[in-house]
N, C-alpha and C positions, 0 to 999 in steps of 0.2 A: 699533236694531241695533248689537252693539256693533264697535272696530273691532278685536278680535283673539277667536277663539274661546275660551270660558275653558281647554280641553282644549291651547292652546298657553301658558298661562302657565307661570311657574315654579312648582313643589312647592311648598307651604309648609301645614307643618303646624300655625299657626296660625291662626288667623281675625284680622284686619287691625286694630286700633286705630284706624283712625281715623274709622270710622261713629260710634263711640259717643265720640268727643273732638269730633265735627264737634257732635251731638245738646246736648252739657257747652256747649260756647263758644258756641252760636248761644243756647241759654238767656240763655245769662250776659250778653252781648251785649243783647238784646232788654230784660236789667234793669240792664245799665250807661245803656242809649239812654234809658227809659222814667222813672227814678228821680226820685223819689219814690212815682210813680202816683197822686199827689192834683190834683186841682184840675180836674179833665177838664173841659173844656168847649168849644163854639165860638165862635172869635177874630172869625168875618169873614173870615181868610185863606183865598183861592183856592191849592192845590197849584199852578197857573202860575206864580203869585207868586215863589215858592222857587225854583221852576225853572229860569224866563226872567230869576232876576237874576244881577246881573252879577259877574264872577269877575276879581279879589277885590274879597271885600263890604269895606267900609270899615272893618272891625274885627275883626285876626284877629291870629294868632302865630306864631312857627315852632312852639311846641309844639304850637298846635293841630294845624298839618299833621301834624307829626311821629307825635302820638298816633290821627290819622287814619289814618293811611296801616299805620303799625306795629300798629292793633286788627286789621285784616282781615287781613291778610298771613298768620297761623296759621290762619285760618280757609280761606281760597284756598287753604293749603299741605293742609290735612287735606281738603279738597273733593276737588282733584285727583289727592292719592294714594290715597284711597279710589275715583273711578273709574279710577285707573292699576291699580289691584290689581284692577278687575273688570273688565279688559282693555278700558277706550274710554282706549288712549294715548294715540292723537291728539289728538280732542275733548276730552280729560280737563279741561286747562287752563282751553278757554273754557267749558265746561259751569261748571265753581267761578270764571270770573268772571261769569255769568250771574248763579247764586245767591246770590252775595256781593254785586255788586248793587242784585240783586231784595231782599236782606235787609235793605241799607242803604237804598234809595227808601223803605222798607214804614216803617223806623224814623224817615225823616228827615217821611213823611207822619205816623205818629201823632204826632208833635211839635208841628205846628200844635195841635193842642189841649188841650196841657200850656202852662199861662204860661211856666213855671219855664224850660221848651227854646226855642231858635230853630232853625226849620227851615234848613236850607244847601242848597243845590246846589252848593258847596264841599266840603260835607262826603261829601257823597254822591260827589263826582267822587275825590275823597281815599282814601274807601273804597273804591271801584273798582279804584282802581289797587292799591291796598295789597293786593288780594285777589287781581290779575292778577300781584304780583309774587312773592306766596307761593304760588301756582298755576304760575308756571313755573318755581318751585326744583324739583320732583317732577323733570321730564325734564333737567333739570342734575345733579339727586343719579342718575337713572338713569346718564346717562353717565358721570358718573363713578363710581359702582360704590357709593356709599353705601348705597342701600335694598337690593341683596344684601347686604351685609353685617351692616348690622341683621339681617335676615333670618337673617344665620348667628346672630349673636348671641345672638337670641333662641329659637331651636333648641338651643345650646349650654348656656344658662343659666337659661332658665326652660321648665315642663312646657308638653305643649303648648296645654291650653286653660286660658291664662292673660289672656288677652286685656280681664277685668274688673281683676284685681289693676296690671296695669303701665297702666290707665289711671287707677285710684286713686292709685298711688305718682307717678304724672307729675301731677297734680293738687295732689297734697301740699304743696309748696313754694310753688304760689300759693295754696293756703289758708292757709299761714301772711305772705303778702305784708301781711294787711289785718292790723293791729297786734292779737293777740289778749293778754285777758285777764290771761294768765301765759306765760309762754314755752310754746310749742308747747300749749298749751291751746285747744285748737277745738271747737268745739260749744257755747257758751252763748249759748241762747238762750230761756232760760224768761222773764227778765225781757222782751224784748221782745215773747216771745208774751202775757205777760200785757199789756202796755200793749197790742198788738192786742185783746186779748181783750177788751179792757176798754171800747175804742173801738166794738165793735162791740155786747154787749152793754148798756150805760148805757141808762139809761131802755127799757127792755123788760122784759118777765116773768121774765127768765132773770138782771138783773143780780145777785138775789142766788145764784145757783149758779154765780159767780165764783170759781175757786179763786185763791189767794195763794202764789205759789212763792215769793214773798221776804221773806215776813212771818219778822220775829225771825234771819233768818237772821247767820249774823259770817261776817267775813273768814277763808280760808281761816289756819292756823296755819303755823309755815316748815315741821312735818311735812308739814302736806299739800298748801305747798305744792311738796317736793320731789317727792312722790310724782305730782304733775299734771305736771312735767316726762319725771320717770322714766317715765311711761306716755307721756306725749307723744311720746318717741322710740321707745319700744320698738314701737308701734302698727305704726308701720308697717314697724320693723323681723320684727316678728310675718306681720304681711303679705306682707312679701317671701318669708320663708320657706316658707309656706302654697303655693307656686308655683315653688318652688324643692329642689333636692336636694343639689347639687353641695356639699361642707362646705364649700374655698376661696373658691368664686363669695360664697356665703352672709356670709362672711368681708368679703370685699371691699366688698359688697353693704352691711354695717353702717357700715364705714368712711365709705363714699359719702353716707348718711343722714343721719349724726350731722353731717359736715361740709357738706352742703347745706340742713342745717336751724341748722345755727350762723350760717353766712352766710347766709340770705333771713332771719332774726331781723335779723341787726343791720341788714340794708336798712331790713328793716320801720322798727325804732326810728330810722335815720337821717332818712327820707320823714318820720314822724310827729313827732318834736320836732327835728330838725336835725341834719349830720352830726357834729356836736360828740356828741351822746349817741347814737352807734351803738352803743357797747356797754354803755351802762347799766344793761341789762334784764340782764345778764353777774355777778350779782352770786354771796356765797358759795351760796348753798342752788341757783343754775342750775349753775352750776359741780360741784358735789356730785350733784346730780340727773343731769347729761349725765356725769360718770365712773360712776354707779350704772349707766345703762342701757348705755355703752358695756361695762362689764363682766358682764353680766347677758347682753348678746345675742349676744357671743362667746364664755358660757357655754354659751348653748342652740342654736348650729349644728348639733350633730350631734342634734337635736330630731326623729323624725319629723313629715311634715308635718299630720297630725292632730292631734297634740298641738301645735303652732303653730298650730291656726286654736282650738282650745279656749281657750289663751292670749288669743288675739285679741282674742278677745269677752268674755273676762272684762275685760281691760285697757279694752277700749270702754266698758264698763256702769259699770265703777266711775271711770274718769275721767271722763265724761258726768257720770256725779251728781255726782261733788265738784264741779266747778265750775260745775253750776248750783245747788249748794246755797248757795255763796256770790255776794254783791254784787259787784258790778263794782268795780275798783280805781278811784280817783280820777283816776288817770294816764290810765286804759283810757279814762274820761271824756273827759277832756283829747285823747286822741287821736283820737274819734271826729268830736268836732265841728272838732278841725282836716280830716279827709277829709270829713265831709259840707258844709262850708261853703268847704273852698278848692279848688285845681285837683283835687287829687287827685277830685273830684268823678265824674269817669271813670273813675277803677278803680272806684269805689266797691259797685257792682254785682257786677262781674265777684271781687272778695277777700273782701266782707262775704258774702257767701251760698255762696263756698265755705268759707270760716271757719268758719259755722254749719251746713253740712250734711256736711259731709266726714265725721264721724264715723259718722253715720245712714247714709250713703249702705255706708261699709264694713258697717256692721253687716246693714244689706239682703245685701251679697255675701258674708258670710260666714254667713247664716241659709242663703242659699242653695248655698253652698256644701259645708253639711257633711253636707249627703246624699250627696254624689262623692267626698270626700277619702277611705274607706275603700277607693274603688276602689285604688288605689295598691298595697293588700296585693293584690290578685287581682292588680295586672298583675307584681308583684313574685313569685308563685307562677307565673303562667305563665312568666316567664323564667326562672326554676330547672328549672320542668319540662322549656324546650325547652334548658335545658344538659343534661339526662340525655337 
């Protein structure tokens, strides 16, 4: 039962973001907890074991708490405002420390049988909290008037059922967190589907219908690889607009991109070789490529929104291929085994697999989308009509 009728909540002629960002992080979660997925087996370990020891185990960090506590926290906070928005305000809180959790016990049990993990009851009490603390920000941002306001904002500045695009664009910036390829380059992932592929068929009937995505392939040229940047921003500058009308909004909306996507790069590079090379990846052909797209996307504001999701999908198709037609950079090498082999071992999950599906994942919502974008002109004829 919930504790407010849905018939007294407030208007909102969105549908809520945060069931399908709760669905994105608990994935992501589940393959930061699990990673590698090799070696399954049983240790011997009793789940008591983990349980009934003792707090603190003999071998911990402030970072581990730290990264403890701060993974669940977004997750508690999208629990509780997703049931704040389907009217259980009361209970909202503890229901998303329940599942947050239930999510952590579920993660810290399959770990007894990964070598590579240690199970905690540190970790699990870490998560709890960290999910009870992002579960009571919702009735903190209530009071003070935050999540109305979103609310206006997003009324004001995006159409109303946009609720797939603004979880894509909120996503964006941690897909570029895990150090990709070329600057804003996301989605390559042929070479490692072939080393999968290859793991699974060897020795069976099927190894010789192995295809070879990297066979002969070269290094992207500095043409292409301007153009892998130019699209890398424009994508989701594309995106915004597909959801969007307002020319100004539109305007501001590219400004915002370019500049939240210049900084989580030089994070990226900083985390991956040091803060001394934040801005190395900053070179002429990046530089060239982010004034092309910054100039290009405050060309096309006043773009209807149809002709912005056509854009979209072209810009996905052709940047997808370019950089899975080429090898991975040396560096790109370099920075992966510094994340798979040192702390960063914890995001590793949660940046590497939106790195590589973010792009897919748009092109899903934009195949899906382009059967409703023409509604636009009908509701653009009814409102002429009912001005006569």
């Amino acid at each position: 039962m919930q504790d407010q009728p849905a018939a007294q909540l407030p208007a909102d002629n969105h549908r809520t973001i945060a069931w399908p960002l709760v669905l994105v992080y608990a994935v992501l979660i589940v393959f930061a907890s699990l990673f590698p997925f090799e070696g399954w087996r049983t240790q011997g370990i009793s789940p008591a074991e983990f349980l009934l020891a003792r707090i603190p185990p003999p071998y911990w960090t402030w970072f581990d708490v730290l990264i403890n506590v701060a993974g669940y926290a977004p997750l508690g906070f999208l629990l509780s405002l997703g049931f704040w928005r389907h009217g259980w305000r009361r209970s909202g809180w503890l229901w998303a420390l329940l599942l947050g959790g239930a999510l952590s016990l579920a993660m810290e049990f399959l770990q007894i049988f990964l070598p590579q993990r240690v199970s905690s009851n540190m970790d699990w009490l870490l998560n709890s909290i960290g999910a009870l603390m992002g579960a009571l920000l919702v009735p903190l941002f209530v009071w003070m008037g935050i999540l109305r306001r979103w609310s206006d904002v997003r009324d004001r500045w995006f159409i109303p059922d946009s609720r797939g695009a603004i979880v894509l664009l909120l996503l964006w910036p941690l897909a570029l967190l895990f150090p990709p390829p070329q600057p804003f380059g996301l989605g390559q992932v042929f070479d490692r589907l072939e080393s999968w592929l290859v793991d699974i068929l060897v020795n069976t009937a099927f190894e010789e219908w192995m295809p070879n995505f990297m066979q002969a392939n070269e290094p992207l040229s500095p043409i292409g690889q301007l153009v892998v940047v130019m699209l890398g921003l424009l994508i989701p500058c594309w995106l915004a607009f597909s959801v969007m009308t307002h020319f100004t909004r539109r305007m501001v909306m590219v400004g915002l991109i370019v500049v939240v996507g210049i900084a989580v790069s030089a994070l990226s590079s900083a985390l991956s070789y040091g803060p001394a090379f934040a801005w190395d990846w900053l070179d002429h052909t990046a530089r060239l490529g982010i004034a092309l797209a910054l100039a290009l996307a405050l060309l096309q504001v006043g773009l209807p929104r149809r002709y912005c999701v056509l854009l979209l999908l072209m810009g996905l198709m052709i940047d997808v291929n370019m950089l899975n037609q080429a090898p991975p950079s040396p560096y790109y090498a370099t920075a992966l085994q510094s994340w798979e082999q040192g702390r960063f071992i914890r995001f590793f999950g949660l940046g590497q697999w939106l790195g590589w599906l973010w792009p897919f994942a748009v092109i899903v919502y934009v195949l899906l989308l382009l059967g409703r974008v023409p509604g636009d002109v009908v509701a653009r004829r009814r409102r002429q009509s009912a001005g006569h």
